[in-house]
C-alpha positions in Angstrom: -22.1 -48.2 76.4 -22.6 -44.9 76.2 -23.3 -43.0 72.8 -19.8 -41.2 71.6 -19.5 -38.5 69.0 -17.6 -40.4 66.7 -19.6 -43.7 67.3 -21.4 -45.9 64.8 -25.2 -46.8 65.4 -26.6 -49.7 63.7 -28.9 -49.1 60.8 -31.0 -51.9 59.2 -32.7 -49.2 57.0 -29.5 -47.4 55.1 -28.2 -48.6 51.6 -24.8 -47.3 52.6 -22.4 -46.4 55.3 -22.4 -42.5 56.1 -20.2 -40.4 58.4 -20.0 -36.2 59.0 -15.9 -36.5 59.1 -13.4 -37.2 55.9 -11.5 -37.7 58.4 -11.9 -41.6 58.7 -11.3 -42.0 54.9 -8.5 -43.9 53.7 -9.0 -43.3 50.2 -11.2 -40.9 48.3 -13.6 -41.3 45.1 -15.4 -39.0 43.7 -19.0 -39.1 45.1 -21.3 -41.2 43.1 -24.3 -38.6 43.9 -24.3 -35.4 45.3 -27.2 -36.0 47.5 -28.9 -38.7 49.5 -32.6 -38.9 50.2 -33.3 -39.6 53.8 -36.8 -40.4 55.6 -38.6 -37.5 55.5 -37.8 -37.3 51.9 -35.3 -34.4 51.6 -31.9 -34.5 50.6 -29.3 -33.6 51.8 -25.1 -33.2 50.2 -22.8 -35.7 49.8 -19.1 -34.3 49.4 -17.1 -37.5 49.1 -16.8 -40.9 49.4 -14.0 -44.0 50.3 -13.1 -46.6 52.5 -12.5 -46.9 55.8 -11.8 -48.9 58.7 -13.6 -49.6 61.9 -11.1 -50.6 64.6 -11.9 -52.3 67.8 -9.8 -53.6 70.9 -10.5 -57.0 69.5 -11.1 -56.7 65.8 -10.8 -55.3 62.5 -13.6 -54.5 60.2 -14.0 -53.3 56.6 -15.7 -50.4 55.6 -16.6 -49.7 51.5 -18.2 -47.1 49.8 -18.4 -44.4 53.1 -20.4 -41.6 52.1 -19.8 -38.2 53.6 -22.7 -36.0 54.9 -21.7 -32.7 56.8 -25.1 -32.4 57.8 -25.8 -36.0 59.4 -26.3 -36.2 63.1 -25.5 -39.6 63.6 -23.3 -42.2 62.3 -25.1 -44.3 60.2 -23.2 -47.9 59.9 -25.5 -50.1 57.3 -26.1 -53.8 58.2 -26.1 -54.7 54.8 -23.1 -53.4 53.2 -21.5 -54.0 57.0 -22.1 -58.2 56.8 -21.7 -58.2 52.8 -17.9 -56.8 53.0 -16.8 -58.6 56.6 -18.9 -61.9 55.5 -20.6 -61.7 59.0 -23.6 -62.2 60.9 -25.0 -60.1 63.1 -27.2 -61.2 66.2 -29.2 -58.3 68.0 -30.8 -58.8 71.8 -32.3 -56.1 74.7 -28.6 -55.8 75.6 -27.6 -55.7 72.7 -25.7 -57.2 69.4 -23.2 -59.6 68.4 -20.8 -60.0 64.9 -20.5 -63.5 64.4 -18.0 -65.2 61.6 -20.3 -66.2 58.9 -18.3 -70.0 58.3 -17.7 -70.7 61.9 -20.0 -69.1 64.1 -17.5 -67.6 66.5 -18.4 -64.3 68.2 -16.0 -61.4 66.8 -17.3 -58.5 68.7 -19.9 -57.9 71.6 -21.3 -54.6 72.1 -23.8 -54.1 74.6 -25.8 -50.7 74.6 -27.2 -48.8 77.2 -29.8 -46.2 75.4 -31.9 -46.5 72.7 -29.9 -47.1 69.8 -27.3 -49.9 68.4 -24.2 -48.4 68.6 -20.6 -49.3 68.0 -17.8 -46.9 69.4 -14.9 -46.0 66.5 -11.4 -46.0 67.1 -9.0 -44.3 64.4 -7.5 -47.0 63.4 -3.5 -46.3 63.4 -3.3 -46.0 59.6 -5.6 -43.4 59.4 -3.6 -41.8 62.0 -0.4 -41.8 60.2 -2.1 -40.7 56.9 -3.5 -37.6 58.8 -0.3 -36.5 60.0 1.4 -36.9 56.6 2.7 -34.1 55.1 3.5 -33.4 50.8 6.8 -34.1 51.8 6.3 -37.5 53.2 4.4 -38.0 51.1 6.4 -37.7 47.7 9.3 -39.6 49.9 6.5 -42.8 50.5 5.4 -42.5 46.6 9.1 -42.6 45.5 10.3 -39.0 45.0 7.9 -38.5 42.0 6.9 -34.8 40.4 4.7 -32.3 42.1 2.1 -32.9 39.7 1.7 -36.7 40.7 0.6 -35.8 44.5 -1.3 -33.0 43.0 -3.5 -35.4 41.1 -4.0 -37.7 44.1 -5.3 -35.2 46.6 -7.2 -33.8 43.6 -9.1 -37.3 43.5 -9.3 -37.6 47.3 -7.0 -40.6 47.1 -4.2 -39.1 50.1 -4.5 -36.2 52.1 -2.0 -34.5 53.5 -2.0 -31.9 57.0 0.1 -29.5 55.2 1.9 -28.3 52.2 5.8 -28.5 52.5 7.9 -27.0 49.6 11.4 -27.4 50.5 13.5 -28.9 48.3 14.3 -32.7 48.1 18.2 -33.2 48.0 17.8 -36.7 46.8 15.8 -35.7 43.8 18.2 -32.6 43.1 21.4 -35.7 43.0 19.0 -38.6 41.2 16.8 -36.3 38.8 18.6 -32.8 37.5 17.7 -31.4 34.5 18.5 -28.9 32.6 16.2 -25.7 32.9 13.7 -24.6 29.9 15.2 -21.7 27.6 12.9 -18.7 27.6 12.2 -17.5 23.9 14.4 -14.4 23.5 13.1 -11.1 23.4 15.6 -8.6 22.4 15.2 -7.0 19.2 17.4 -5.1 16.9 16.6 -1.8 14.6 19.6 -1.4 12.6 22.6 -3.8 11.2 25.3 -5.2 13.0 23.3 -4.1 16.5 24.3 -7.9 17.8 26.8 -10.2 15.3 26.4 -13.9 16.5 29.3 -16.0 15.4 30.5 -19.8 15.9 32.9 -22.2 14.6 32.3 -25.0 13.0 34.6 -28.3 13.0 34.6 -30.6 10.0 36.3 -34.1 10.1 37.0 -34.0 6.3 39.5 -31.5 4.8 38.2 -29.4 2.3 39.9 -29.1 -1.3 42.0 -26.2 -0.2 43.2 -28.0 3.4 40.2 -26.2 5.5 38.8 -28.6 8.3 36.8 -25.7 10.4 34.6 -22.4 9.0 33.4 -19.3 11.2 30.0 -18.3 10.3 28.8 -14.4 11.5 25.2 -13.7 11.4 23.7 -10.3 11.7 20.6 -10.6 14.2 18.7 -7.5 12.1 19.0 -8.7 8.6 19.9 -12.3 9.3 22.6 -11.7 6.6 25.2 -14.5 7.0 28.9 -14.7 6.1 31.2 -17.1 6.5 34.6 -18.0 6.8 36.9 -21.1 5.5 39.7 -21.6 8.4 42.8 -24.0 8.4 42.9 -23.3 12.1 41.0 -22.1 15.0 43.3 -19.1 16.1 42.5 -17.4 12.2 38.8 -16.2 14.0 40.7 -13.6 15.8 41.8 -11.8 12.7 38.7 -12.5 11.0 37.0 -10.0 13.9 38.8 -7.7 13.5 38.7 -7.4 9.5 34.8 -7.7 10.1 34.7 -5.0 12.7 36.6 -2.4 10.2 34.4 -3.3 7.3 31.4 -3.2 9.0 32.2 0.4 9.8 34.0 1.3 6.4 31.5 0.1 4.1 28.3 1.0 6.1 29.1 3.6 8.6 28.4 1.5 11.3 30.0 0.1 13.8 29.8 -3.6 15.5 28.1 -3.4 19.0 27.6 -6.8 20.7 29.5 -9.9 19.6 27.4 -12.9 20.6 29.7 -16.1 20.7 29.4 -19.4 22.6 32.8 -20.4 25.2 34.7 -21.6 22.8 38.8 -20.8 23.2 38.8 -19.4 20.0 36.4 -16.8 21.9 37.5 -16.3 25.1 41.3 -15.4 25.1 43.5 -12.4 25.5 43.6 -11.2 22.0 39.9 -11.6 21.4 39.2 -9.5 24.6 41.7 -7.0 23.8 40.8 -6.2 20.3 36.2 -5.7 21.6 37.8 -3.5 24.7 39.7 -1.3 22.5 36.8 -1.1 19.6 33.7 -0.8 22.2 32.3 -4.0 21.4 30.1 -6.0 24.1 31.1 -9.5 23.7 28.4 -12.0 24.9 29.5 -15.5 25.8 26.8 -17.7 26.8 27.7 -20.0 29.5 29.9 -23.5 29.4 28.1 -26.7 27.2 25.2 -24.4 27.0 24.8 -24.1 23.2 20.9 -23.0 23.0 22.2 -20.0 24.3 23.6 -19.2 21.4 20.8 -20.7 19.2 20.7 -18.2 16.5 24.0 -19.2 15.8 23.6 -23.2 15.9 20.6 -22.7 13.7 22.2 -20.8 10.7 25.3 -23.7 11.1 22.7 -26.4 10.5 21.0 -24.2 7.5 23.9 -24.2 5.8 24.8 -27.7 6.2 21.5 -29.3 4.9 21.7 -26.5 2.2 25.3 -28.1 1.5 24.9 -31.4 1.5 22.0 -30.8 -0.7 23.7 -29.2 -3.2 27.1 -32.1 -3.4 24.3 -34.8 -3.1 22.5 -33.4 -6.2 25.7 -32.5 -8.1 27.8 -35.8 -6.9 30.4 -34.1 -5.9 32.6 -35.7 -3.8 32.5 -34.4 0.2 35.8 -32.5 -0.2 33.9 -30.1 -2.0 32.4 -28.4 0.5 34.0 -25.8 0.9 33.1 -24.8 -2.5 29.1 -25.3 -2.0 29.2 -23.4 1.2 30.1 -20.7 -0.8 27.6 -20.9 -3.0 25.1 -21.6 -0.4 26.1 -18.6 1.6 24.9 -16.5 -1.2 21.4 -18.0 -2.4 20.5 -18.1 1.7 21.1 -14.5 1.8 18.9 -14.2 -1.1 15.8 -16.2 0.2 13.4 -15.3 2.1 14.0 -16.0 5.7 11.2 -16.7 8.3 13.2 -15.6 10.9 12.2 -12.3 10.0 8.8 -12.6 8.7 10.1 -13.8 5.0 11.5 -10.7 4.2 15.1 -11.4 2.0 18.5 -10.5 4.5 19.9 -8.9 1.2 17.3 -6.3 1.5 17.3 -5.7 4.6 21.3 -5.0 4.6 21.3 -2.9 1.4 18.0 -1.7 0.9 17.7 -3.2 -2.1 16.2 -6.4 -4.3 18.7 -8.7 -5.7 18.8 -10.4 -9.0 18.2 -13.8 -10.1 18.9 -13.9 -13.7 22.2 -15.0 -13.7 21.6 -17.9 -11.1 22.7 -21.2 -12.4 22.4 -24.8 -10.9 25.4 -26.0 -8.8 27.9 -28.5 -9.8 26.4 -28.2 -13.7 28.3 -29.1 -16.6 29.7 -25.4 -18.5 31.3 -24.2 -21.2 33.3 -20.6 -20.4 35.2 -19.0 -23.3 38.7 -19.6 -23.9 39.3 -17.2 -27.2 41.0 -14.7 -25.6 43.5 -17.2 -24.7 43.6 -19.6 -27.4 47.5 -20.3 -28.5 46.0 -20.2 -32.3 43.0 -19.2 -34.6 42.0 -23.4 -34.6 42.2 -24.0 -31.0 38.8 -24.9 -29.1 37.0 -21.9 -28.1 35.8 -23.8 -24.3 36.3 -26.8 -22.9 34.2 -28.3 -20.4 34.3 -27.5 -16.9 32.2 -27.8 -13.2 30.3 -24.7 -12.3 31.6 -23.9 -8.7 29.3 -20.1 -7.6 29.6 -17.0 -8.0 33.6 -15.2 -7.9 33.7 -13.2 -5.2 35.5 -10.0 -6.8 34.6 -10.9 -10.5 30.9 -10.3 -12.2 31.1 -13.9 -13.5 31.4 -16.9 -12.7 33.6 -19.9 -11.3 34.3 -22.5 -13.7 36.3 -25.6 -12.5 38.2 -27.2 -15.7 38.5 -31.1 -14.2 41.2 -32.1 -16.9 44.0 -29.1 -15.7 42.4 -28.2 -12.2 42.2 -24.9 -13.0 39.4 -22.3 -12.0 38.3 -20.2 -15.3 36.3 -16.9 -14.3 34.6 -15.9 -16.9 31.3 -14.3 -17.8 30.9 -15.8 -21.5 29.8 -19.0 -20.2 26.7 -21.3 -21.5 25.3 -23.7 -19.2 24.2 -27.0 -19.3 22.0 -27.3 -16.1 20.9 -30.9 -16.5 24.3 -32.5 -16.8 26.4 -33.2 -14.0 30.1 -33.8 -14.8 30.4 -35.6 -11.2 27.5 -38.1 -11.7 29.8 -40.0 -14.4 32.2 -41.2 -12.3 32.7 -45.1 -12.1 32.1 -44.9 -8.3 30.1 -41.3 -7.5 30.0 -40.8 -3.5 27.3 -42.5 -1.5 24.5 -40.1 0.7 26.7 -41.3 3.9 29.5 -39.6 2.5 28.0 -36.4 4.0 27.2 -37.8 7.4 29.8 -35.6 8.9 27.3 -32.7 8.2 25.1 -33.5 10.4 26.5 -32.6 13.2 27.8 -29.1 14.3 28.0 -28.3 10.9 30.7 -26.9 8.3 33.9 -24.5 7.5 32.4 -21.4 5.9 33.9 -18.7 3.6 32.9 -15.0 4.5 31.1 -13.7 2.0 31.3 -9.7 2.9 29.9 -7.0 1.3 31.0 -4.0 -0.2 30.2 -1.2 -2.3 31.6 -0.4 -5.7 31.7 2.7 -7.7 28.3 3.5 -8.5 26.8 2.5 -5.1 26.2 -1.0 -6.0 27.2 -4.2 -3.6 30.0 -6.1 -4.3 32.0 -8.4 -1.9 35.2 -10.2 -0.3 36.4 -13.4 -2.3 35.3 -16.6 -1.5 37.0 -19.3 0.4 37.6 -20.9 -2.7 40.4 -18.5 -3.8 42.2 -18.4 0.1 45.4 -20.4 -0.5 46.2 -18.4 -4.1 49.4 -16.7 -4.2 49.0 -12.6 -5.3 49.5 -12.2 -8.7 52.9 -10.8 -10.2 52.9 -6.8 -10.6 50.1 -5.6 -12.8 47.8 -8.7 -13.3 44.5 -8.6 -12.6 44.5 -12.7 -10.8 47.0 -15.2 -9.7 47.9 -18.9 -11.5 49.9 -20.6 -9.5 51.5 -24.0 -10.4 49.1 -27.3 -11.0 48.9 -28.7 -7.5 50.2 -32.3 -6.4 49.0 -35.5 -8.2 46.5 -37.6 -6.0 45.9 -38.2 -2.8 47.4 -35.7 -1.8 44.9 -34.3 1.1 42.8 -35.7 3.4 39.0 -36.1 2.4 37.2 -36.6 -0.5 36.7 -39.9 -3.2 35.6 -37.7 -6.2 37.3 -37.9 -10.0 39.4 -35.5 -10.4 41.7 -36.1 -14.0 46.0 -35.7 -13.4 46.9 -32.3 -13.7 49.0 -31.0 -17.2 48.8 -30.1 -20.4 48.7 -34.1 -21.5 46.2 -34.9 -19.1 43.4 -37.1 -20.9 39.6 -36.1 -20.2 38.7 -40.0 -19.6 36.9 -40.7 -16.1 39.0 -43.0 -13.4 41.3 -41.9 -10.9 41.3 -39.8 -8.0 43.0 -36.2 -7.1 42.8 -34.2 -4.0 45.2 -31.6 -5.0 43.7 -27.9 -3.8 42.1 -25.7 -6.6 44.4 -23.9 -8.4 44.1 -19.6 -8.7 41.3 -18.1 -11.0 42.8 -17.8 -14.6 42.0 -14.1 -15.8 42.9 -12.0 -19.2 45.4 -10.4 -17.5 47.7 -13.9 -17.1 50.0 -15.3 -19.2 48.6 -17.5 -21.8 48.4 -21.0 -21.2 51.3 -23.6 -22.9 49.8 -24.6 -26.6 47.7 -26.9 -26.4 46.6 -26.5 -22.6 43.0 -26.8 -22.6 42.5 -24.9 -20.0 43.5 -21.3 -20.6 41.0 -18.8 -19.5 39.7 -15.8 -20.4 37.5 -12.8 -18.8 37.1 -9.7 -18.5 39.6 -7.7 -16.9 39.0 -6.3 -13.8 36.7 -3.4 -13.2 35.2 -4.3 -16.8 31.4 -3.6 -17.4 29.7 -6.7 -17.3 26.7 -7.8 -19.3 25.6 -10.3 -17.0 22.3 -9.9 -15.5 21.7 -8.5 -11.8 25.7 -8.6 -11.7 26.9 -5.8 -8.6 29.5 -2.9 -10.2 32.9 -3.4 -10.9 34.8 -5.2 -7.5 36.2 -3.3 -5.2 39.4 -4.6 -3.3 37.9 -5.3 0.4 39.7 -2.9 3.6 43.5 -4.6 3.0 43.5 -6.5 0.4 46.7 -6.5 -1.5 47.4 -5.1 -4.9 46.7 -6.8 -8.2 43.6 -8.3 -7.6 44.3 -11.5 -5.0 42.9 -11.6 -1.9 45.1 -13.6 1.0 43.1 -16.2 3.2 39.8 -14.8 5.2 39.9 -11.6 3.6 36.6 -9.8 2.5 35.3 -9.9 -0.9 32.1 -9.5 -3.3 28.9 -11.7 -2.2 
């Protein structure tokens, strides 16, 4: 037969098969060795190698370890690898040769040859075929729709090869196999305060002391100087905005530019839109069950719930209490150093200036505030022993929580004992899962806003801790409103709290979930005789001794007379 350009010629001499084409691969392996050595003695490349097939009217053979020489002129099938892979023999004559089965001696193929050399004619066998028309496409579709970078890594080890690139886009992998897109990292940067204002709500599944089950939290994206806001419901953020908007530009001359919120109704309604139109604030929404967008937000939520739990856990305070070491960890975050911007502290970078630390004092402690000034008689106790709850919002003092009356004593005579923790001797102090409900989308925050007092020194709104107090009667400086209900009497909470009244006994049992009483100042009534827990403080606007303490309070942008602040309103951090 005559001598094809794709035909095989018999060589007893080669080690190896070897062909000028990939094209007859099946599979692909990295070559072994980039050159062979031929008869002369030079070398010359080897690209690849694989396996092949050589197809015949009649038969099928095997063909292994194919090496691929551009440069070849011939065909080169070896005898030796040829019979060791097909276990044949092979019989050559003047016309000819014949491939014999090895175990039975029957004649496979007969080839007959005309010129000089052995040759076998090769036929693309129909595999090889179908694999050089295959596109990518077909291709992921045969391999089960997998990623790009499987095929890539195929035809990058000559395993498939494909006649053409095709990147449309598989609809049955868009159905089986969406995912959510990566988030780019967010490059927009702010020079001065209140530039953007990222906000979100928190939902708590246990009521708070004072009947709070959600907080807002507002973060300013230039100082990363956080305030938050205790809410009983979800339509209070409305009014919340606006109060922040006004003191934003009434106590720093500036006003609030961008709002950056997630889709939440409390959000996106009429009023909210109404009240941003009218003030020329940008309100940013980021788009439905797509919370990374507003990351910045989610981030400072979950800050402030591991710094809450934290501080209950270590003070064994019961859950309910929450509310109360938000607060308190509102205003030590904005006192750290933050890495979101490169350790520097978000009080500084809002005021300008450092804080103080002397007069910071370990949540939950045991203390002792002075009750002289309100002692019914000259032999009365001086103190009594109380919780230390933070920092008073509108006070230089602090927040002491008498557990035998319920009663919050502000007061800046106060001695500490920082290693004793009133909660920790209950009979049953709350478990660690007690504060599983903070780890999710975390807590109901009290805003902790800034002001300035006479002087130019920062003062603040009033806590969350003090919402639900009545205002005070004409010219008194706090509110005392009556003991609160006897036990379980709210939702959340399995802390010791002792009954409420003068009687009341300081033993440990029971349990109370009455709300905190009002502060108890100098400027209240004294207490019935005998009440241990009468306060007394410095009035209002009094110079304070206390270390690093900010100026005399300031009432926050319409606050009422006499000192109390109604629910939300702004108040001394």
């Amino acid at each position: 037969m005559a001598l094809e350009g794709n035909a095989w010629v018999m060589d007893t001499g080669a080690s190896t098969h070897m062909h000028s084409s990939e094209g007859i691969l099946l599979s692909r392996l990295p070559a072994a060795s980039s050159s062979i050595t031929v008869g002369n003695g030079a070398h010359i490349p080897v690209t690849s190698r694989g396996s092949s097939v050589l197809a015949t009217d009649t038969s099928r053979f095997i063909l292994n370890n194919v090496l691929i020489v551009p440069s070849i002129i011939r065909n080169l099938l070896s005898v030796r690898q040829f019979t060791r892979d097909n276990r044949c023999s092979i019989e050559f004559d003047a016309s000819g040769f014949s491939v014999k089965d090895i175990r039975t001696g029957r004649v496979i193929l007969r080839c007959d040859s005309t010129g000089d050399l052995y040759t076998i004619p090769s036929v693309a066998p129909a595999a090889a075929k179908a694999m050089l028309a295959a596109s990518s496409s077909l291709w992921h579709r045969r391999l089960g729709h997998p990623g790009p970078a499987v095929l890539a890594t195929l035809k990058q080890n000559n395993l498939v090869s494909c006649n053409k690139v095709d990147r449309s886009l598989c609809h049955a992998c868009q159905l089986g196999k969406h995912a959510r897109l990566p988030f780019a990292t967010s490059t927009s940067q702010t020079t001065s305060p209140f530039e953007i204002v990222h906000c979100d709500v928190w939902t708590s599944p246990v009521a708070s002391i004072s009947g709070c089950s959600y907080y807002l939290v507002l973060l300013d994206d230039f100082s990363h100087y956080c305030w938050t806001f205790p809410l009983k419901h979800k339509s209070d953020v409305h009014q919340h905005i606006v109060d922040f908007i006004a003191y934003a530009r009434t106590q720093f001359g500036l006003p609030v530019k961008c709002f950056q919120a997630d889709n939440g109704t409390e959000f996106v309604n009429h009023a909210m839109h109404t009240t941003l139109r009218a003030n020329g604030v940008i309100f940013h929404l980021s788009c439905p069950y797509t919370s990374p967008q507003n990351g910045k937000a989610e981030r400072i939520l979950r800050t402030l719930n591991n710094s809450v739990r934290t501080l209950l856990i270590h003070a064994s305070m019961p859950p309910k209490y929450w509310a109360e070491a938000l607060a308190a960890a509102t205003y030590l975050l904005n006192r750290r150093p933050s890495s979101s911007i490169s350790n520097a502290i978000p009080y500084f970078r809002l005021y300008n200036a450092y804080p103080s630390y002397d007069h910071l004092r370990v949540f939950g402690c045991l203390c002792y505030p002075n009750l002289q000034a309100t002692s019914s008689h000259k032999l009365a106790p001086r103190s009594t022993a109380c919780v230390f709850l933070g920092y008073p919002p509108d006070h230089k003092g602090y927040r002491c929580f008498d557990l035998t009356t319920r009663r919050i004593i502000i007061s800046r005579h106060v001695v500490f004992d920082e290693s004793t923790f009133p909660f920790a001797r209950e009979t049953h102090p709350p478990t660690t899962s007690s504060f599983d409900f903070l780890l999710g989308r975390d807590l109901d925050i009290a805003p902790l806003f800034t002001n300035h007092a006479a002087g130019g020194s920062p003062t603040a709104a009033p806590s969350s801790i003090d919402v639900e107090q009545p205002c005070s009667a004409p010219g008194g400086s706090g509110v005392q409103p009556p003991l609160g209900p006897s036990a379980s009497s709210s939702p959340g909470g399995c802390g010791f709290v002792p009954p409420s009244g003068p009687s009341a006994s300081s033993s440990t049992g029971g349990t109370d979930s009455s709300p905190l009483p009002a502060p108890a100042t100098a400027a209240d009534p004294p207490a019935p005789p005998g009440a241990p827990g009468a306060a007394s403080g410095a009035p209002a606007g009094a110079s304070s001794g206390m270390p690093g303490a900010p100026g005399a309070a300031v009432p926050a942008p319409g606050a009422p007379p006499g000192g109390a602040v109604p629910s939300g309103r702004f108040g001394q951090v």
